[in-house]
C-alpha positions as CSV (number, residue, x, y, z in Angstrom):
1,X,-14.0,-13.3,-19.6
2,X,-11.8,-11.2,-17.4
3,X,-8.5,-9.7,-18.5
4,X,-5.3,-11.9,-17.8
5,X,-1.9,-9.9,-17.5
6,X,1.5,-11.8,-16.5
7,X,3.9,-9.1,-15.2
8,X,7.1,-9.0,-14.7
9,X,9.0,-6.8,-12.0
10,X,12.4,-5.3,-11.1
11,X,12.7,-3.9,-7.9
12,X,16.1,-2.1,-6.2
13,X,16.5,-0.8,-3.1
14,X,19.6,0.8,-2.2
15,X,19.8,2.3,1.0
16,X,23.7,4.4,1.0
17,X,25.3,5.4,4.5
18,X,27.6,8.4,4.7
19,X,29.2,6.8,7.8
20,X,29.7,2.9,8.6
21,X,26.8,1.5,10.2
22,X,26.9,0.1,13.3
23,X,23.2,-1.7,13.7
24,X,20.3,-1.4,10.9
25,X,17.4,-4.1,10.9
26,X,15.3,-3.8,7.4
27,X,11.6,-5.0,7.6
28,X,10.6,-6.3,4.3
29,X,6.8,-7.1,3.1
30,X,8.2,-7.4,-0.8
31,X,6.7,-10.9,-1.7
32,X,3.2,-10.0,-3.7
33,X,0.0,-12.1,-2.2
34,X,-1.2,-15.5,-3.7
35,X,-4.8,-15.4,-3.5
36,X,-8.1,-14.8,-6.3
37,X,-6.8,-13.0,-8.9
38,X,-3.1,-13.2,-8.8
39,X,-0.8,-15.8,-8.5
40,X,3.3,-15.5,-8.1
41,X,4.6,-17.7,-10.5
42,X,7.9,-16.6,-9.8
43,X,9.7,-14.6,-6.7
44,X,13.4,-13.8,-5.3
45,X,14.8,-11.7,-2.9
46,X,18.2,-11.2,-2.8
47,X,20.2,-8.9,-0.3
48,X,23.6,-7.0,-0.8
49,X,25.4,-6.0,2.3
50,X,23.1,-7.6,5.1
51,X,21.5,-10.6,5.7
52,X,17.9,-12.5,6.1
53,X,17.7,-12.9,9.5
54,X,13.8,-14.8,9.8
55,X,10.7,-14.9,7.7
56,X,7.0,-15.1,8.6
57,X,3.7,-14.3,7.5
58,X,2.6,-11.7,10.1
59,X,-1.4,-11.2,11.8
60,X,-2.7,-9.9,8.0
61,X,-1.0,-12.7,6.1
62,X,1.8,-10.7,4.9
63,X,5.1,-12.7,4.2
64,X,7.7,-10.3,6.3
65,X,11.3,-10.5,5.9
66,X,13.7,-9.1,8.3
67,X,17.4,-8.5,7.3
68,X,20.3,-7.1,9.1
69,X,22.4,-4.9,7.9
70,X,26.3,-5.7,8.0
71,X,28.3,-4.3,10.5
72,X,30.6,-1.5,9.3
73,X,28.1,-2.2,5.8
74,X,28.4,2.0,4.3
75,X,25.3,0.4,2.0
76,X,22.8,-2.1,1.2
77,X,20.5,-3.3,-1.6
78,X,18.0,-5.2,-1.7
79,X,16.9,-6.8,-5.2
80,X,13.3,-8.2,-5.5
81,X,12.5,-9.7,-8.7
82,X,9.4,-12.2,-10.4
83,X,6.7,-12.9,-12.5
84,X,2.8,-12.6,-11.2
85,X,-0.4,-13.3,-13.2
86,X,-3.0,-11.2,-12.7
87,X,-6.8,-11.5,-13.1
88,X,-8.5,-8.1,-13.9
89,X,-11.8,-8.6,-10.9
90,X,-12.9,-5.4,-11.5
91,X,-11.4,-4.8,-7.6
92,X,-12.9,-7.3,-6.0
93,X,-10.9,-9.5,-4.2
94,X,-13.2,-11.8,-2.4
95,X,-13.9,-12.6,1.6
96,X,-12.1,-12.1,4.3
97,X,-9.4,-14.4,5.6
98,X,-6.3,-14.2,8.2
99,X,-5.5,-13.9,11.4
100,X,-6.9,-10.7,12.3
101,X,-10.8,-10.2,12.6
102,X,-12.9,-8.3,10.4
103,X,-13.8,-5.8,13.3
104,X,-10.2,-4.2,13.7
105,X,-10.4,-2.9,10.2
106,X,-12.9,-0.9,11.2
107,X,-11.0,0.9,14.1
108,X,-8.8,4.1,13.5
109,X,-5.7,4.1,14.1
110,X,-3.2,7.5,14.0
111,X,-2.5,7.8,10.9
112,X,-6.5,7.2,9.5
113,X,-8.2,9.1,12.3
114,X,-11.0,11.8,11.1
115,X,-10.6,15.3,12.4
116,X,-12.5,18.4,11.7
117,X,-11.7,18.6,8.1
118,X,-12.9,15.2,7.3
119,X,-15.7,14.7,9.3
120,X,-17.8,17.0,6.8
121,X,-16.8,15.0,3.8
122,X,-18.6,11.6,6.2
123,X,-21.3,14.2,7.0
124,X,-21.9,14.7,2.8
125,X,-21.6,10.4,1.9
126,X,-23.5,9.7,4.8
127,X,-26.5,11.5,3.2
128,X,-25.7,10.1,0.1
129,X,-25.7,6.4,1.5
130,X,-29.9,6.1,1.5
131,X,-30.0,6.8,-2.7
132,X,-27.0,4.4,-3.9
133,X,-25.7,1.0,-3.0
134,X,-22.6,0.8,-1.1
135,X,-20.0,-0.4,-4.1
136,X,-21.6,3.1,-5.6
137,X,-21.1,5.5,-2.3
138,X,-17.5,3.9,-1.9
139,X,-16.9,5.0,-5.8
140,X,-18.5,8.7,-4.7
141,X,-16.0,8.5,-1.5
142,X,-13.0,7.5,-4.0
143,X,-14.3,10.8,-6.0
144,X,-14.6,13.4,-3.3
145,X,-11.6,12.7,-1.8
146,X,-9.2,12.8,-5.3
147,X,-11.2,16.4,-5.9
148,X,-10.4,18.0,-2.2
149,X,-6.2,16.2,-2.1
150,X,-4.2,17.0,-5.2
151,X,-1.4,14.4,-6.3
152,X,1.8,16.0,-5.6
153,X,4.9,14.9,-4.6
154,X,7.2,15.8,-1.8
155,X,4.5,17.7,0.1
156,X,3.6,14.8,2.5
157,X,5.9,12.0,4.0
158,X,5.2,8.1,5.3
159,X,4.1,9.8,8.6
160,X,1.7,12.2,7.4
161,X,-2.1,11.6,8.7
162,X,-5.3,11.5,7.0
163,X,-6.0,14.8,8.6
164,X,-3.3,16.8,8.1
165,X,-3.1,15.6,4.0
166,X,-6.6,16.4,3.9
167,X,-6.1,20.0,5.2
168,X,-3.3,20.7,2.8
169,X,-4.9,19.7,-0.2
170,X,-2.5,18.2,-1.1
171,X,-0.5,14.5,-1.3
172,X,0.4,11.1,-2.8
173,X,-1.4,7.8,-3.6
174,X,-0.6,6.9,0.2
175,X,-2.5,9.9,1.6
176,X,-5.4,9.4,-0.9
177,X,-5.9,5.5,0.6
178,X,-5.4,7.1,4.3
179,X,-8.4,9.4,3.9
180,X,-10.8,7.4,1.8
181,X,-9.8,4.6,5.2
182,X,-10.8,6.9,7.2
183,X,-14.1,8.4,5.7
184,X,-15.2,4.6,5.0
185,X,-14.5,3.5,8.5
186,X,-15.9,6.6,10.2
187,X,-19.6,5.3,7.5
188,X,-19.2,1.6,9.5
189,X,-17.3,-0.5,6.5
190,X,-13.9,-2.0,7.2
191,X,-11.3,-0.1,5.1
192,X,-7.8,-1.3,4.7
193,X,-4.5,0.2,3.5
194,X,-2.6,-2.0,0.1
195,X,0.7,-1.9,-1.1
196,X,2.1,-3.0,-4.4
197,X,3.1,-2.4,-8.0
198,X,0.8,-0.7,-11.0
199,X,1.7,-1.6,-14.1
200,X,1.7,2.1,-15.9
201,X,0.3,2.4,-19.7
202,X,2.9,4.8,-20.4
203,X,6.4,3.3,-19.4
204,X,8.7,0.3,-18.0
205,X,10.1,2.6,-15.3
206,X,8.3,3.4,-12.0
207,X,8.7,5.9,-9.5
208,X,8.0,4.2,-6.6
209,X,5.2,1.5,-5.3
210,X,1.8,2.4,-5.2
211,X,-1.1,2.4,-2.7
212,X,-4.8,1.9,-3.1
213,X,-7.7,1.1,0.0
214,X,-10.2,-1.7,0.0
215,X,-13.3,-1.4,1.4
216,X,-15.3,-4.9,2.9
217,X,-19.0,-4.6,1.4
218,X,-21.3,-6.8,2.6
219,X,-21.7,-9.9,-0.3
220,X,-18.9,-9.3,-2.1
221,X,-15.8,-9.5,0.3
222,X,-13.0,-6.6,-0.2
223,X,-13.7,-3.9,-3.1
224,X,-10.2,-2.1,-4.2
225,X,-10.8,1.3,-4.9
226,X,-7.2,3.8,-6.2
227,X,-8.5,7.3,-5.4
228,X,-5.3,8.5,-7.3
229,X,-6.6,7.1,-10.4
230,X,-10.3,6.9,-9.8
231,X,-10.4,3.4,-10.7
232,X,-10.6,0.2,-9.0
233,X,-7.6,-2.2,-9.4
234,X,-7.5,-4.2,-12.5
235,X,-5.4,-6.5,-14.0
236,X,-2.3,-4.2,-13.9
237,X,-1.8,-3.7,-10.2
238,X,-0.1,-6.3,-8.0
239,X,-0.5,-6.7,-4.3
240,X,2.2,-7.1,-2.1
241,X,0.6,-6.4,1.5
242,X,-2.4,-5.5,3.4
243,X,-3.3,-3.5,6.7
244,X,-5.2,-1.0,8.9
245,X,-2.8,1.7,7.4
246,X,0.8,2.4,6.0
247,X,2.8,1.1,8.7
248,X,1.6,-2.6,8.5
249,X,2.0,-2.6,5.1
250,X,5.1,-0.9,4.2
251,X,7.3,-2.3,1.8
252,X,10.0,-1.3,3.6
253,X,10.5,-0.3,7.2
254,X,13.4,0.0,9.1
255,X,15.5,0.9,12.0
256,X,19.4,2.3,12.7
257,X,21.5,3.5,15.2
258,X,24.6,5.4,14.6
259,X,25.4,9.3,13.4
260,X,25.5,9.9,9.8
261,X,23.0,10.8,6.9
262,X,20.6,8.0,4.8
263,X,20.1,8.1,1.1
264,X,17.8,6.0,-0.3
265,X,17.4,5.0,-3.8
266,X,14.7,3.3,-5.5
267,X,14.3,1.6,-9.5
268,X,11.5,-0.3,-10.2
269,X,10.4,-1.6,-13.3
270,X,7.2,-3.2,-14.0
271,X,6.3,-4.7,-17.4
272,X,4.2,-7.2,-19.3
């Protein structure tokens, strides 16, 4: 019988201005997915200096949120908090439904299109691909790509590319999903980028939220796969949203005119 976990999260997000802000619009994709393996039992968003303007589920069945700043507003916060159960599926999270088709996941886009430093790396997996099946190659992809990209922090940022993380050597869970995308697309599998929370063995507090890939395989739907770990998803992760890479699933995006400086600050906890 597979795993059960109910988690519990805390998540704040305090953006701080230096100077009064004349227009900011927040994009928010903070409400974790019901679907197999998890279920919300329990959700609120709450917003300090701005205001929900609409919500919607977007084109990958995303619940998006957009809020507007306050005028004159020198900060903001935004407080997300809930409870989720969690079904440990060993990554699999089943066929493919929503809006958008099946075929645009297997497209590049900017941010997961191969260049000449990962081209050799789908060179290597594609001769791999005739003595394993594909849930096995994907596992070998998920390897190769955590040996040639160290984690480290502050190296790469929320525009960095697949390429240009792959040529350092060097990157973040974000980076890690990017380039196993892109090696899995460039093999013919759909590959999309997730957002969400990990529950961590070792603590209450997080850094940040995380990012993992899943990969469609032919009679078993979407496979997750967390290069940073070298696992697939279990009971201790949480999705909040799915897309072809970062951008359309950011937790957070967001937009601002005026001069001044932006500090952001970020605690998240994430407990059982």
């Amino acid at each position: 019988m597979a795993e059960t976990r109910r988690l519990t999260v805390r998540h704040v997000t305090t953006y701080s201005y230096d100077v009064p802000v004349h227009y900011a619009l927040q994009q928010l994709r903070l409400t974790p997915k019901d679907g197999k393996g998890q279920t919300v039992l329990e959700w609120t968003t709450s917003v300090t200096g701005g205001a929900r303007q609409v919500e919607f589920d977007d084109q990958f069945q995303n619940r998006t949120q957009l809020v507007k700043v306050d005028n004159a507003a020198t900060s903001v916060e935004i407080l997300n908090e809930g409870v989720v159960e969690v079904d440990d599926l060993a990554g699999v999270t089943g066929p493919h439904r929503g809006y958008a088709p099946l075929w645009l996941f297997q497209q590049p886009t900017e941010q997961t299109k191969p260049g000449a430093t990962i081209r050799p790396l789908v060179s290597e997996m594609q001769k791999l691909r005739k003595d394993m099946d594909d849930v096995a190659l994907m596992h070998a992809v998920s390897s190769e790509v955590s040996k040639a990209v160290a984690y480290q922090i502050g190296v790469t940022d929320s525009t960095t590319s697949a390429e240009q993380s792959m040529a350092s050597g060097q990157g973040v869970c974000q980076d890690h999903a990017h380039i196993m995308i892109a090696v899995a697309r460039a093999l013919g599998f759909p590959a999309r980028y997730v957002s969400g929370y990990l529950l961590m063995d070792d603590r209450v507090d997080q850094d940040a939220t995380h990012a993992w890939c899943e990969v469609h395989v032919s009679g078993l739907g979407w496979v997750g796969f967390d290069v940073s770990n070298g696992i697939s998803p279990d009971s201790r992760y949480i999705t909040l949203a799915t897309g072809r890479d970062y951008r359309d699933a950011a937790p957070i995006l967001g937009i601002r005119q005026g001069a001044g400086q932006e500090a952001l600050e970020v605690a998240l906890q994430v407990q059982q």
